[in-house]
N, C-alpha and C positions, 0 to 999 in steps of 0.2 A: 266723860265717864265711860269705862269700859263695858264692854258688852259680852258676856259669854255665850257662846254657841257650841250645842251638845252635837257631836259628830253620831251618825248613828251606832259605829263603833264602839262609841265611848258610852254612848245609852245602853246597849247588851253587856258592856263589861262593869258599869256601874251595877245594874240590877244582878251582875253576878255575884259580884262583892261584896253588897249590902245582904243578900240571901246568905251568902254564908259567914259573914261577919257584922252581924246584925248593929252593933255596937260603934261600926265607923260612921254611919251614915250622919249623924251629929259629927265626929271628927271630918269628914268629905265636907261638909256643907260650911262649917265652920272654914277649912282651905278653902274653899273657891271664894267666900265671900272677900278672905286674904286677897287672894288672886286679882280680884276686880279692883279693890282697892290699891294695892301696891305688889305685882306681882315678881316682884326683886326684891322683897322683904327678907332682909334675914331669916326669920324662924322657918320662912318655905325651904328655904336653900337650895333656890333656882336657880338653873346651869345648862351652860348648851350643851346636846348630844352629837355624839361624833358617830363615826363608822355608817352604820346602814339608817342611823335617823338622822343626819346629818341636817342642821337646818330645824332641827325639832328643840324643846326646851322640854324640862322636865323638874318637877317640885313634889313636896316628899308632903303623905299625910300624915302618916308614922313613922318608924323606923321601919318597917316593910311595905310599905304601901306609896306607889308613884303617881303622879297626873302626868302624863303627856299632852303637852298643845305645842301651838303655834300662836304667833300673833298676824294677823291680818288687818288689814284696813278698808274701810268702805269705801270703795272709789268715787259715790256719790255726793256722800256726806265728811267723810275726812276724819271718821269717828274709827275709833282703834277696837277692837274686837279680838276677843281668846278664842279659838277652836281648838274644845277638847277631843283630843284623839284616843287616849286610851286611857285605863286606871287598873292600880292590880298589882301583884307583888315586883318586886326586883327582876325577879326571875321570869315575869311573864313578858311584863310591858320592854325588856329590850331583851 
């Protein structure tokens, strides 16, 4: 099973987004639980970023609304893990 991990980044832009979009935080939590489960799921419509995030993937809560992660692995255990990096409109998060 995958493991999410909040970037502290992605912790200040969460709390920004839920403060002025009170309404996502059910749609945000609803994506991520997606994410852990299959985070190649069609309805995400997850895709790698190019140019200056190159290396980074990105998955849609809304139609204006992004998650930026990565996938990572634990060198210990061998267990796959998401780091969220950021969340936010279109226009913000690239």
């Amino acid at each position: 099973m995958r493991v999410l991990s909040w970037s502290p980044s992605f912790k200040r832009a969460y709390r920004r987004v839920v403060r002025k979009h009170l309404k996502l935080r059910r749609d945000i939590e609803t994506t991520l639980r997606m994410l852990i489960d299959d985070p190649l799921a069609p309805s995400l419509d997850t895709h790698k970023l190019k140019g200056n995030l190159a290396g980074l993937w990105a998955c849609s809560v809304e139609y204006d609304c992004r998650i930026i992660f990565t996938f990572e692995e634990n060198e210990n255990s061998g267990q796959e893990s998401i780091l969220l990096i950021d969340i936010g409109s279109h226009q913000e998060v690239y």
